[in-house]
C-alpha positions in Angstrom: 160.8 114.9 240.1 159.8 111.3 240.2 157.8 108.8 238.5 154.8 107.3 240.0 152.3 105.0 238.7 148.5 105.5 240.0 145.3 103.5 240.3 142.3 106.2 240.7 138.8 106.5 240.2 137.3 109.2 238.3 133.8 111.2 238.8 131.7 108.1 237.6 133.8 105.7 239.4 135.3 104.5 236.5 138.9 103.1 237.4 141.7 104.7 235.8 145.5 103.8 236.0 148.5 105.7 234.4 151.8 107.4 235.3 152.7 110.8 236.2 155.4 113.1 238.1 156.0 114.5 241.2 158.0 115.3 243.5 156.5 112.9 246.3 153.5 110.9 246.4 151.9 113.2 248.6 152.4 115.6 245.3 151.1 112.5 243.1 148.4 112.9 245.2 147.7 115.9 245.2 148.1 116.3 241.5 145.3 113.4 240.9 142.8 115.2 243.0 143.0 118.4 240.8 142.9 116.4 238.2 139.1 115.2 239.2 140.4 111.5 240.4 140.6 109.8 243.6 143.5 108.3 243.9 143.4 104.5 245.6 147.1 103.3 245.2 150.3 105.8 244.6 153.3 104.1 243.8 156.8 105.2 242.8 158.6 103.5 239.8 161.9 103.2 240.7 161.0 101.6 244.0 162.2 98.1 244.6 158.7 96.4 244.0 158.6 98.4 240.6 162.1 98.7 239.5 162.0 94.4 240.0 158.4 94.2 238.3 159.6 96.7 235.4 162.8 94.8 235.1 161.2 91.9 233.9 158.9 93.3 231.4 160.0 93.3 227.7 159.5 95.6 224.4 158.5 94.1 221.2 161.7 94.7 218.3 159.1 96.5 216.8 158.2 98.7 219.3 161.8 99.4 220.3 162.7 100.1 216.5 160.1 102.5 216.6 160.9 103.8 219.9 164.4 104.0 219.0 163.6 105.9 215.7 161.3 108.3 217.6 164.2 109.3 220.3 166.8 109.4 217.8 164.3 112.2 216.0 163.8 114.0 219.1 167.4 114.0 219.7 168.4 115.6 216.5 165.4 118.4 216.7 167.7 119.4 219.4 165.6 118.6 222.9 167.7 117.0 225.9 167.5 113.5 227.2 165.0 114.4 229.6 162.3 116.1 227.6 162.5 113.6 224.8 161.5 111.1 227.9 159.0 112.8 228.6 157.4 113.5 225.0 158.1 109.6 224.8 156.3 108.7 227.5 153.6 110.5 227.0 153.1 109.5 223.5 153.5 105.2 224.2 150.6 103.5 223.6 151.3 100.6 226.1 151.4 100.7 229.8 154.9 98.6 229.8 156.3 100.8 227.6 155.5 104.2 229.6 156.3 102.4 233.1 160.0 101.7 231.7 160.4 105.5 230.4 158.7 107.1 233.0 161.1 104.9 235.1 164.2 106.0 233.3 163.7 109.6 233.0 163.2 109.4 236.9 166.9 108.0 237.4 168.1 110.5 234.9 166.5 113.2 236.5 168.2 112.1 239.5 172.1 112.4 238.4 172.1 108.3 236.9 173.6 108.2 233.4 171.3 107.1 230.6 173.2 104.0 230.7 173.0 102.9 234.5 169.3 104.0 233.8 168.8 101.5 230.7 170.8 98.4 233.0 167.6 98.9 235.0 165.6 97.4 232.7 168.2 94.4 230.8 165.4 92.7 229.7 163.7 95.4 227.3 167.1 96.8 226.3 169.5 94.4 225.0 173.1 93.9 226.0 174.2 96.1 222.0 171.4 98.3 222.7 173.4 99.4 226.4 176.3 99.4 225.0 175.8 101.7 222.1 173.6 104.4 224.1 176.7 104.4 226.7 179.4 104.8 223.5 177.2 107.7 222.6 176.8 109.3 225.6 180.6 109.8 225.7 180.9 110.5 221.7 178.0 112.8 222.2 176.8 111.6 219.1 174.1 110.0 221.1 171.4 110.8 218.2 172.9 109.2 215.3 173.9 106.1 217.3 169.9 105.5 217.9 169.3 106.1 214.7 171.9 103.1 213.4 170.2 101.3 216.4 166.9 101.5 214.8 167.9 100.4 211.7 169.7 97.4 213.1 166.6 96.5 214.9 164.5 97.0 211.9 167.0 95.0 209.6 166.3 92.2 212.6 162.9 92.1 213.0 162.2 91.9 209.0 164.2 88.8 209.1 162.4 87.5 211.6 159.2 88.1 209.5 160.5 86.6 206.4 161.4 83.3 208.1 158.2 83.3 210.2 156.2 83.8 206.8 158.4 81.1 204.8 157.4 78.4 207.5 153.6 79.7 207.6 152.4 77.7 204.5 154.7 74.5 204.9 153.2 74.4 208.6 150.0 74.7 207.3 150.3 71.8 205.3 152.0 69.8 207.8 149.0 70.7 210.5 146.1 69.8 208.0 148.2 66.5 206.8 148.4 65.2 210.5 144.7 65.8 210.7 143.3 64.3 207.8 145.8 61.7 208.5 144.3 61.2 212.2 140.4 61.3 210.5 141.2 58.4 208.1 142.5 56.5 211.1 139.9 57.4 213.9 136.9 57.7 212.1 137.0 56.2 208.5 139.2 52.9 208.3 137.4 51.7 211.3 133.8 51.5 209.7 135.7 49.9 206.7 137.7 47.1 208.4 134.4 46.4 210.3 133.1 44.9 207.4 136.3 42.3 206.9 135.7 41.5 210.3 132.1 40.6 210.3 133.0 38.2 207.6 136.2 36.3 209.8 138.1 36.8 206.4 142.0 36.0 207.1 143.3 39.4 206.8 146.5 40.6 205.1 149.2 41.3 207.5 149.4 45.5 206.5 145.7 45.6 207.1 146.1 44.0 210.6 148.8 46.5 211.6 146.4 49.3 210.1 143.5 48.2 212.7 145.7 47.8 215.6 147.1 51.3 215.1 143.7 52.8 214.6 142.4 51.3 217.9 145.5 52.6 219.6 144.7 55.8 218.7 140.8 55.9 219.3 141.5 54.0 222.8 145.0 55.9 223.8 145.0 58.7 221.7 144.4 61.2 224.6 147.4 59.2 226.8 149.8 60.0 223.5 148.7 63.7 223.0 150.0 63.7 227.6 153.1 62.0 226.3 154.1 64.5 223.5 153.3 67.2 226.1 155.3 66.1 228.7 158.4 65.3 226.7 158.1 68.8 225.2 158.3 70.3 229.0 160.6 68.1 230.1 162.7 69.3 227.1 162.3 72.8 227.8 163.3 72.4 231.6 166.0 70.4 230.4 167.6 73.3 227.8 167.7 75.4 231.1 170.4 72.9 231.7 173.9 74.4 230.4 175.3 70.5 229.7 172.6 69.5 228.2 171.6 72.7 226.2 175.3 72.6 224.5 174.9 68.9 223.4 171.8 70.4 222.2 172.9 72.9 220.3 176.0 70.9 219.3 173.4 68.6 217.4 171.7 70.9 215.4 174.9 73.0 214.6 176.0 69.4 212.8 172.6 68.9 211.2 172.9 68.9 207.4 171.3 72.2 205.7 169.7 73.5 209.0 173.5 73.1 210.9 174.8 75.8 208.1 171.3 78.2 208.4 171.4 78.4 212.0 175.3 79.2 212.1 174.7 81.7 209.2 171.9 83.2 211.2 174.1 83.9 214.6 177.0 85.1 212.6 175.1 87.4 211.2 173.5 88.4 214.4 177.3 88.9 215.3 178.5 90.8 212.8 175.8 93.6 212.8 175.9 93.8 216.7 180.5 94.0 216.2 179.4 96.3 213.4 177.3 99.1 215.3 179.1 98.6 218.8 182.6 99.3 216.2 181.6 102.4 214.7 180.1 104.1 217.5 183.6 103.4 219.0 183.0 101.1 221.8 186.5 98.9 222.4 186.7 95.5 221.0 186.6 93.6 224.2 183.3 95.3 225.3 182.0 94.6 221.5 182.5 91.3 221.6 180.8 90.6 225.3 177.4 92.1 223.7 178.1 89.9 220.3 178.2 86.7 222.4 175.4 88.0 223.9 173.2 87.8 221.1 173.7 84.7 219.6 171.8 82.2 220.5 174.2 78.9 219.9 175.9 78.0 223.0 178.7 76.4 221.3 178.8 79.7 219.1 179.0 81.9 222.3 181.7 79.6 223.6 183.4 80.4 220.8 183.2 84.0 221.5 184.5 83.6 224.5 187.3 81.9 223.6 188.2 84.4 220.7 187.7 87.2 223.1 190.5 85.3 225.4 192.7 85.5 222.7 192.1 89.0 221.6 193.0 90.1 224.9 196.2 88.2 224.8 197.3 90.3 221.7 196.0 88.3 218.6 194.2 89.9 216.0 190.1 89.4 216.0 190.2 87.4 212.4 193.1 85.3 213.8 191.6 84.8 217.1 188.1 83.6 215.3 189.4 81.7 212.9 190.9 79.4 215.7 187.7 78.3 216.8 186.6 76.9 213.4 183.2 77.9 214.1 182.3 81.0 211.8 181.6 81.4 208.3 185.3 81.9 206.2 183.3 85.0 204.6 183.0 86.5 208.2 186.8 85.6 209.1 188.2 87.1 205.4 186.1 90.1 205.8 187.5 91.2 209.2 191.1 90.3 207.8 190.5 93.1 205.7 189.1 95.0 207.9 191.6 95.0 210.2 194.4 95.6 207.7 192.5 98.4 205.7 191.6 100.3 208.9 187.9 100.1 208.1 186.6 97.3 210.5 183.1 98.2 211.3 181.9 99.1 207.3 183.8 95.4 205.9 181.7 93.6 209.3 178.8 95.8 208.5 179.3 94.8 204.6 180.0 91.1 205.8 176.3 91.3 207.6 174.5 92.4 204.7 176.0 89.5 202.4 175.3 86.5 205.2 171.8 88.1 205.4 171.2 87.7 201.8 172.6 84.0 201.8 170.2 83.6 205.1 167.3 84.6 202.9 168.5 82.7 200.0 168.9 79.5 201.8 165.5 80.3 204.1 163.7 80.4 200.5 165.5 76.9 199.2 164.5 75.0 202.5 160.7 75.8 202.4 161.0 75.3 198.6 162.3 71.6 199.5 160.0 71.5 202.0 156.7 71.9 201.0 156.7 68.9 198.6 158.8 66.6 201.0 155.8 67.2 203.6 153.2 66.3 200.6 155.1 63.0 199.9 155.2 62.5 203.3 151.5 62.7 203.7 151.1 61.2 200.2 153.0 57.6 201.0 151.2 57.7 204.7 147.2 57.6 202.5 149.0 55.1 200.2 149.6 52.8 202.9 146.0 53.6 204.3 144.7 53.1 200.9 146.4 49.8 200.6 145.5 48.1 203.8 142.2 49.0 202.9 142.2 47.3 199.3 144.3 44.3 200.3 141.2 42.2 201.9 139.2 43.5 198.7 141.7 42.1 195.8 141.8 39.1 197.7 138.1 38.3 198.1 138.0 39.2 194.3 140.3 36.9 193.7 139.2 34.2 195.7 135.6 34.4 193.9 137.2 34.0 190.6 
């Protein structure tokens, strides 16, 4: 049988759209009409059109945790690949979600390994996520392998979260500083300096670069906001560049504080992908493919790449990594042992766990620094304001004396 997505009308002429199987769309048909709907479009989901349209749709890391979790369960109550598709898609809540496992079940059911079926869809499964599911296939241990998979994507979508929620209040600040920052210079100082200028007092040299920047911005403030925008899309079509996108890169990798946090952050990235491809037995090589892959540092994959060079010529993967100069010592010492001791994929799984906590650590000393580096900020910018405004004051107070 084969999946086949549908577009119907129902008694009231309500439209209705969903997925369902069959053996042909003739049967699709068929199978809508007893159902009390009359079917206007019957297409199959592994056809081109689909199979290119699914391929480009994506899961939330939530949703695949959950998804994950739920498959893993289904698999250890002892039901095949195929029916836990099925209960799976049944049971999705979003449309994407059931066209990609509707679509996968139907190139299982057709003699496709779970993994050819999963390449189908790259960008909702990632390159780990393949990689396991095929290591479990063969281990047939298929179960507990989605079940570390879970976890690993639950582990990264909580860091996520707790760096998305450690920026929300200094970004806060920031956006309300710029504002009142642009009201005092659009709307206020204007009607003030008015009044110096009515009176052709000679005025102080700070409150004569105040006005020009406030007409500036009342007269070309909409030409800067164009200006900002287009450097940030030129920017953005110019890290699709792969020159440009590893100076890029290069930069912020040598920035002080954030150069360390970002490296922390892929190595970590590294190790828990190294960690779960490791124990579910995938072979080094393979491992270290999807842990390139999941970094987001060029220079960092680069470095990958050039480890995995070496490991393939015979040197050990701490030797081989510590060459490139580019990861953490922790990491390197760590898969020393590991290597030695026989027990690489718990010390790299153990090495995860303690960048994490540094990643966290350092996540909560950056906002702490920043929160009150952005008030000074906005401070010392009013301060100026403030004093350009004064200036003409304490002179004509003075003067008058």
């Amino acid at each position: 049988m084969s999946a086949f997505r549908y577009h119907a009308l129902d008694a009231n002429g309500k439209p209705q759209n969903g997925i369902l199987e069959a053996d042909s769309s003739r049967a699709a048909r068929a199978l809508l009409r007893e159902r009390g709907l009359y079917p206007l479009e019957v297409t199959s989901v592994s056809n081109r059109d689909g199979e290119r349209n699914s391929a480009r749709q994506r899961l939330k890391d939530a949703d695949l945790s959950l998804l994950s979790r739920q498959w893993a369960t289904l698999l250890a109550s002892g039901l095949t690949v195929e029916q836990s598709l099925a209960a799976l898609t049944e049971q999705a809540e979003s449309e994407a979600a059931r066209t990609i496992l509707a679509g996968i079940r139907s190139e299982v059911m057709a003699g496709h390994s779970l993994r050819a079926a999963l390449d189908r869809y790259p960008a909702a499964f990632p390159a780990i996520y393949r990689a396991s599911v095929a290591a479990g296939e063969k281990s047939g241990e298929l179960g507990r392998i989605m079940m570390q998979l879970a976890d690993y994507l639950e582990q990264r979508t909580r860091l996520r979260q707790k760096t998305l929620q450690a920026l929300l209040y200094p970004g806060i600040v920031a956006t309300v500083a710029v504002l009142i920052i642009v009201a005092l210079m659009t709307y206020v100082v204007p009607q003030i300096v008015s009044v110096f200028q009515q009176g052709k007092q000679a005025l102080p040299v700070l409150t004569r670069v105040l006005i020009v920047a406030s007409d500036l911005l009342r007269d070309w403030g909409w030409l800067l906001l164009i200006v900002v925008a287009g450097i940030g899309i030129a920017l953005h079509l110019s890290l699709r560049e792969e020159h440009f996108r590893r100076r890029w890169d290069a930069l912020w990798l040598k920035a002080p504080l954030l150069g360390k946090h970002l490296r922390t952050l892929d190595a970590t990235r590294f190790a828990s992908t190294l960690s779960i491809l490791a124990s579910s037995g995938v072979p080094l090589l393979s491992a270290l493919d999807a842990g390139r892959e999941v970094m987001g540092r060029l220079p960092l994959q680069e470095a990958v790449q050039d480890a995995t060079a070496r490991v393939r010529e015979g040197q050990t993967l701490a030797r081989a990594l510590g060459a490139t100069r580019a990861f953490p010592p922790l990491l390197i010492h760590m898969i020393a042992n590991g290597e030695a001791t026989g027990r690489l994929d718990e010390l790299l799984d153990r090495a995860a766990r303690l960048q994490q906590q540094e990643l966290e650590n350092r996540t909560a000393t950056l906002t702490t620094l920043l929160e009150p580096m952005l008030l000074l900020i906005m401070g010392v910018v009013v301060l100026v304001i403030v004093l350009a405004v004064m200036q003409p004051i304490i002179e004509t107070n003075t003067m008058l004396r």
